[in-house]
C-alpha positions as CSV (number, residue, x, y, z in Angstrom):
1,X,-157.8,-140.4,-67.8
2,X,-156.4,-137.1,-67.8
3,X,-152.9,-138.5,-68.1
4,X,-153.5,-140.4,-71.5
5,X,-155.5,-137.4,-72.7
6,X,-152.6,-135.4,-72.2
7,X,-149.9,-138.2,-73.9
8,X,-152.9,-138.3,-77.0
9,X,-152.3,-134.2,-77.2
10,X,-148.6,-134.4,-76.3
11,X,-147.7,-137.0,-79.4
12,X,-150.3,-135.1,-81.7
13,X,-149.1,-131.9,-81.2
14,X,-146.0,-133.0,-81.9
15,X,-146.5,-134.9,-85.3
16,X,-148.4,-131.7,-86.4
17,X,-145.8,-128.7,-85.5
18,X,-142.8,-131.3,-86.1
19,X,-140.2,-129.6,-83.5
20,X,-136.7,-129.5,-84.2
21,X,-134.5,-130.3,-81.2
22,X,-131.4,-128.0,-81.2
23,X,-127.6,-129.6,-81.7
24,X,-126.8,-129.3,-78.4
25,X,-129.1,-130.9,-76.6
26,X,-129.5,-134.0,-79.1
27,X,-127.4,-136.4,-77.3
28,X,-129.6,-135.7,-74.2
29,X,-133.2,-136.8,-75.8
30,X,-132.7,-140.5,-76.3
31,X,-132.0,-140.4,-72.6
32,X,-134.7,-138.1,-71.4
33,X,-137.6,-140.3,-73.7
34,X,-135.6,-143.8,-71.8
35,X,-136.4,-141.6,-67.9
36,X,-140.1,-140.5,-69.4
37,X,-140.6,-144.2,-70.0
38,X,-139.3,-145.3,-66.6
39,X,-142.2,-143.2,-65.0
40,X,-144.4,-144.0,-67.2
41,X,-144.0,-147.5,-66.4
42,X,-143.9,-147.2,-63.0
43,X,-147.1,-145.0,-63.0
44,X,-148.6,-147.6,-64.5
45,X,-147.5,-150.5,-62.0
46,X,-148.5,-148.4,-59.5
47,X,-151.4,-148.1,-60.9
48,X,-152.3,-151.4,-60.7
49,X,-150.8,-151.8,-57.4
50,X,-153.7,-149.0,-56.4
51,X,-150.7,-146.8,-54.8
52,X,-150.8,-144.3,-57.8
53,X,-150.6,-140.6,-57.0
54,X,-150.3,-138.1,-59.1
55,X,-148.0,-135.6,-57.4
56,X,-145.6,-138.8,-57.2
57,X,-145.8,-139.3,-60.4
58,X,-145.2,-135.5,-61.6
59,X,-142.2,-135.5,-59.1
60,X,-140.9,-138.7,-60.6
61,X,-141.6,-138.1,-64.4
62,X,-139.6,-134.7,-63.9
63,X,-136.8,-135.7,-61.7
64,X,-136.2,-139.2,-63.9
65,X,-135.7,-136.7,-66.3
66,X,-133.5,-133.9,-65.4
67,X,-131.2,-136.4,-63.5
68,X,-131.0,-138.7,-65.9
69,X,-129.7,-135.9,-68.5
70,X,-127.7,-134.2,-65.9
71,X,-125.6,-137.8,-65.3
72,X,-125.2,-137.5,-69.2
73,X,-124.3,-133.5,-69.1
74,X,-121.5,-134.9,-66.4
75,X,-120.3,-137.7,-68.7
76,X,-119.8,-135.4,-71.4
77,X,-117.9,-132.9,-69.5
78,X,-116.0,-135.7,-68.2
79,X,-115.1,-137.0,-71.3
80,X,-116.9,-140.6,-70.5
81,X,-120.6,-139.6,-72.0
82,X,-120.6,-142.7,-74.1
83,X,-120.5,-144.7,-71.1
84,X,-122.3,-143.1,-68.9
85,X,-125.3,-143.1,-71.4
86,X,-124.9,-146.7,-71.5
87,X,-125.3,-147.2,-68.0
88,X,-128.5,-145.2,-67.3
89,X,-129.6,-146.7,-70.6
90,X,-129.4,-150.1,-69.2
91,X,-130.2,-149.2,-65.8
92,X,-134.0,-147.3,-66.7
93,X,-134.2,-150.4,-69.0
94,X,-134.0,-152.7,-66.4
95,X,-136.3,-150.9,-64.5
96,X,-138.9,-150.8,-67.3
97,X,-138.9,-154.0,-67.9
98,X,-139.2,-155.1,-64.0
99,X,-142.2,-152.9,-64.2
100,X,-143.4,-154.5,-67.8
101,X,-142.9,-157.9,-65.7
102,X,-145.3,-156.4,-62.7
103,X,-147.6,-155.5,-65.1
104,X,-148.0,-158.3,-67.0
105,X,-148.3,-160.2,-63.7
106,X,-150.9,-158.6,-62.5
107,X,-153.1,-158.1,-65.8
108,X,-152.6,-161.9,-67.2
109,X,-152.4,-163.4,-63.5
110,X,-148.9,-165.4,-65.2
């Protein structure tokens, strides 16, 4: 409960003080929102599995994050950050939607 009370301040917050997100690190949000949905999915699998625990999730939210735009920070330096954005793109889809799957399992028993 804490968790979506938190989200319900996070979003709110941010449609009232409407942060701007410098230059530099644009190219790096659509990635780090695509990793914070990964963990959010997962938290919520687990969850439902009855496995959830917080400090796992924490860990997870914040690493999916920070690796996810560091793999992204290499591309770029590398010259390939088009394609590496792809891939983590398509592999933190993948793994939302195995974990949309799980859930949907388990709430509608289909």
């Amino acid at each position: 409960m804490l968790a979506i009370l938190g989200l319900i301040i996070g979003v709110v917050a941010g449609l009232v003080l409407e942060p701007t997100v410098p230059p530099g690190l644009q190219p790096y949000l659509p990635i780090a929102v695509v990793a914070a949905l990964d963990a959010l999915f997962g938290a919520a699998r687990a969850y439902l599995d009855g496995v959830f625990d917080d400090r796992v999730f924490v860990v997870s939210f914040s690493f999916n994050v920070v690796i996810a735009a560091l793999i992204v920070f290499l591309g770029d330096q590398l010259g390939v950050g088009t394609q590496l954005s792809t891939a983590v793109v398509v592999v933190l889809g993948i793994r939302i939607f195995s974990n949309a799957a799980s859930i949907r399992r388990q709430i509608f028993r289909a």
